[in-house]
C-alpha positions in Angstrom: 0.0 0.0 0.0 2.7 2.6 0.8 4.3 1.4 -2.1 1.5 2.9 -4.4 0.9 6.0 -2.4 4.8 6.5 -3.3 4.3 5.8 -6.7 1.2 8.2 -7.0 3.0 11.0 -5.3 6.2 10.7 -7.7 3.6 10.1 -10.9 2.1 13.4 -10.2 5.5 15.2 -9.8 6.7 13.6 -13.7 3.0 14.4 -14.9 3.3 18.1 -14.2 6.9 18.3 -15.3 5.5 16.9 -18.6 2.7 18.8 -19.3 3.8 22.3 -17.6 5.1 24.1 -20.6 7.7 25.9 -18.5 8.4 22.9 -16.4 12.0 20.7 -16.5 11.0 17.4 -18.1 11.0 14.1 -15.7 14.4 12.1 -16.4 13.9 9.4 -14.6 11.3 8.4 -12.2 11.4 5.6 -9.2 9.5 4.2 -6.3 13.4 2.6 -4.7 14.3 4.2 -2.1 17.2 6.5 -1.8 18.5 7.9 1.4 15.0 9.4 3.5 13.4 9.4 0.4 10.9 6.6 -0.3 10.8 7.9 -4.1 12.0 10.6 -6.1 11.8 12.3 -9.7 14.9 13.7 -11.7 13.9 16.5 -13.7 16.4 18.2 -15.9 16.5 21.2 -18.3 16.5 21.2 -21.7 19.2 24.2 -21.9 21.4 25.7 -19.6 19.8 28.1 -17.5 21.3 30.7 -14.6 18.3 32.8 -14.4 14.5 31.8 -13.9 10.9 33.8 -15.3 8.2 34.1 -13.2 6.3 31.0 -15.2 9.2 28.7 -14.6 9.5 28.9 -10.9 5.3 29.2 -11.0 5.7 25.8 -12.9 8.5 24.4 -10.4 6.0 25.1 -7.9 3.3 23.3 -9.4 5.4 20.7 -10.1 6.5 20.4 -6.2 3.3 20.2 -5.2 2.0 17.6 -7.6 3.1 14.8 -5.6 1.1 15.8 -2.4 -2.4 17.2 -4.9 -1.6 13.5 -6.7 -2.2 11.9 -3.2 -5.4 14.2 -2.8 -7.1 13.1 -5.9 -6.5 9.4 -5.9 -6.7 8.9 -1.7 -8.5 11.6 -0.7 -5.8 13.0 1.7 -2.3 13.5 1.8 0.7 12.1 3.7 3.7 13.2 5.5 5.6 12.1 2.3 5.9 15.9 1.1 7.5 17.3 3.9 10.6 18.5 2.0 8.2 19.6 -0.8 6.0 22.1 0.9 9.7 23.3 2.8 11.1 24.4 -1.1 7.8 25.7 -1.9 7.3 27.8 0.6 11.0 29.1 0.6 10.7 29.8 -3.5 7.4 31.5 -3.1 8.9 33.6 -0.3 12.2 34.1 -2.2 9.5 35.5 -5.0 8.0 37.9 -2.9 10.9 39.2 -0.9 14.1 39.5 -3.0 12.8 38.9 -6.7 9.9 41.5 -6.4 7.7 38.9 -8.1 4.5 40.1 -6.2 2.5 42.3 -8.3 0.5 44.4 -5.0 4.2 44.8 -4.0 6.1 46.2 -6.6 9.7 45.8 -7.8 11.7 46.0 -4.5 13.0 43.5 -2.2 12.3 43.2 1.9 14.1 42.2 4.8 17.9 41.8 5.3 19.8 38.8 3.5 19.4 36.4 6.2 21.3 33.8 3.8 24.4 35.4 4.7 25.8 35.5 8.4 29.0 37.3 7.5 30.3 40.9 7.3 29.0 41.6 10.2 24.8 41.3 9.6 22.8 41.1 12.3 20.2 38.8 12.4 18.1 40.7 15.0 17.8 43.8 13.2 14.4 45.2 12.7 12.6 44.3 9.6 12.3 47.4 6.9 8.7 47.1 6.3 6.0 47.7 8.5 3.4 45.4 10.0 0.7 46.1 7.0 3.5 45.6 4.4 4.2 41.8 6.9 0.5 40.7 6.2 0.6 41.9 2.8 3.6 39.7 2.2 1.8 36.5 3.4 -1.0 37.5 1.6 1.3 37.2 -1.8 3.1 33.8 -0.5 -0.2 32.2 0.0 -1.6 33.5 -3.3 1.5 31.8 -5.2 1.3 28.7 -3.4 -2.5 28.4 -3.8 -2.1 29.4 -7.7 0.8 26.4 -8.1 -1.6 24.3 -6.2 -4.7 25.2 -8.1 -2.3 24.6 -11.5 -1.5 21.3 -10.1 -5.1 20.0 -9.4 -6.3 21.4 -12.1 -3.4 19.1 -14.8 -3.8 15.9 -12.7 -7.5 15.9 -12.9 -7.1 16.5 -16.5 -5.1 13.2 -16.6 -6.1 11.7 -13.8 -6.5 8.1 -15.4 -3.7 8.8 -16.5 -1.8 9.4 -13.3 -3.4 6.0 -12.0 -2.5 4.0 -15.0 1.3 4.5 -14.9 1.6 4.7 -11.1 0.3 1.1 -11.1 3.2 0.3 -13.8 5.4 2.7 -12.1 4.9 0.0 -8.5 5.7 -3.2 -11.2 8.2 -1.9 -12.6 9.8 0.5 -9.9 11.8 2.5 -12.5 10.7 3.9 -15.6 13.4 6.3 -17.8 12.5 9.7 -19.9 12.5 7.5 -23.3 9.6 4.3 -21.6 7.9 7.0 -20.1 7.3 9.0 -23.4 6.4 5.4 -24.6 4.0 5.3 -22.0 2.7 8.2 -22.0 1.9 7.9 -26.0 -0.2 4.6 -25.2 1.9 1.7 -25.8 1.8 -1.6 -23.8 3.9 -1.4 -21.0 5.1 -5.0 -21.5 6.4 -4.1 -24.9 8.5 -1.0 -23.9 10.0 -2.3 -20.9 10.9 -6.0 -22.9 12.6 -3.4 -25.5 14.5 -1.6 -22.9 15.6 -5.2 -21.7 16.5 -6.2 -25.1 18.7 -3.0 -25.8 20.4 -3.3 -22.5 21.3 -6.9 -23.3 22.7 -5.9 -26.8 24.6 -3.5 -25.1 26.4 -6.0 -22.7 27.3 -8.1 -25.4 28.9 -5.0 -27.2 30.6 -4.4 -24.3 31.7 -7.9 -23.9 32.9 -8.2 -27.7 34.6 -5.0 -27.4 36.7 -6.2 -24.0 37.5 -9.8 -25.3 38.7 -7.9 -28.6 
């Protein structure tokens, strides 16, 4: 059972990141555990980036939270298996708001000190440079963010939602699935097909490498 609730919530993370337009496409996707994580989702870019828009990083938080709204839809609640999701979430969206000027009812400048860095003599207890309205109105724009990625999020998985179900069942059989069988996948074909073709491919390769070290 846990098993499946893992490969639900890592599902919905790869489903965003393929269907977000502005979103890193999944890489590789598994239910094996790897250090505190029961599952987990390599996304990479397409391109070198050192910069991100506002849609990207709306689109990295939609895809954060796609393994928790996954667990919504198909269990009705969530588990404590997005823990470290929510915590970069909420640290982007705050990142967005304070030092990017991201927040449209805010404007272009940042708030606060840089907390990040404890050198040169910055004081941690200095008093913030806003006032108390300009504090709420800050949450305000966090939680807006976060409830827009969220709402993004729910909306895409409940487009695909037999979707999400479908491969998360082959994604528990099968326990890793790579960018090329999930394209495969996602295009319709028989799971037993594209995973008996990776097999086949890997075993050609061996015996490549084999030929190539007895030569």
């Amino acid at each position: 059972k846990e098993k499946r609730v893992t490969a639900v919530h890592e599902m919905g993370h790869a489903l965003l990141a393929h269907y977000l337009e502005h979103a890193d496409p999944p890489h590789k996707i598994s239910v094996v555990g790897r250090g505190m994580a029961l599952g987990y989702v390599v996304s990479l870019p397409t391109e070198d980036r050192f910069t991100r828009r506002r849609v990207e990083l709306m689109a990295q938080l939609a895809q954060a939270l796609g393994g928790r709204t996954a667990e919504e839809l198909v269990f009705g609640e969530a588990t404590t298996g997005a823990e470290n999701d929510l915590q970069k979430v909420t640290q982007t969206a705050k990142r967005m708001v304070m030092k990017w000027g991201m927040a449209e009812a805010l404007g272009p400048r940042s708030f606060g000190g840089d907390a990040d860095n404890p050198f040169l003599g910055r004081d941690f207890h200095a008093e913030p440079d806003y006032s108390d309205g300009i504090a709420r109105e800050i949450d305000r724009e966090i939680q807006r963010i976060i409830d827009d990625a969220h709402d993004t999020a729910r909306r895409v998985l409940g487009e695909h939602r037999d979707e999400l179900e479908r491969l998360a069942d082959i994604l528990v059989e099968h326990e890793n699935i790579d960018s090329e069988q999930f394209q495969l996948l996602i295009a319709g074909e028989d799971p037993d097909d594209v995973f008996a073709a990776t097999a086949e491919s890997v075993a050609i390769e061996d015996v490549d490498v084999a030929a190539d070290t007895a030569s």
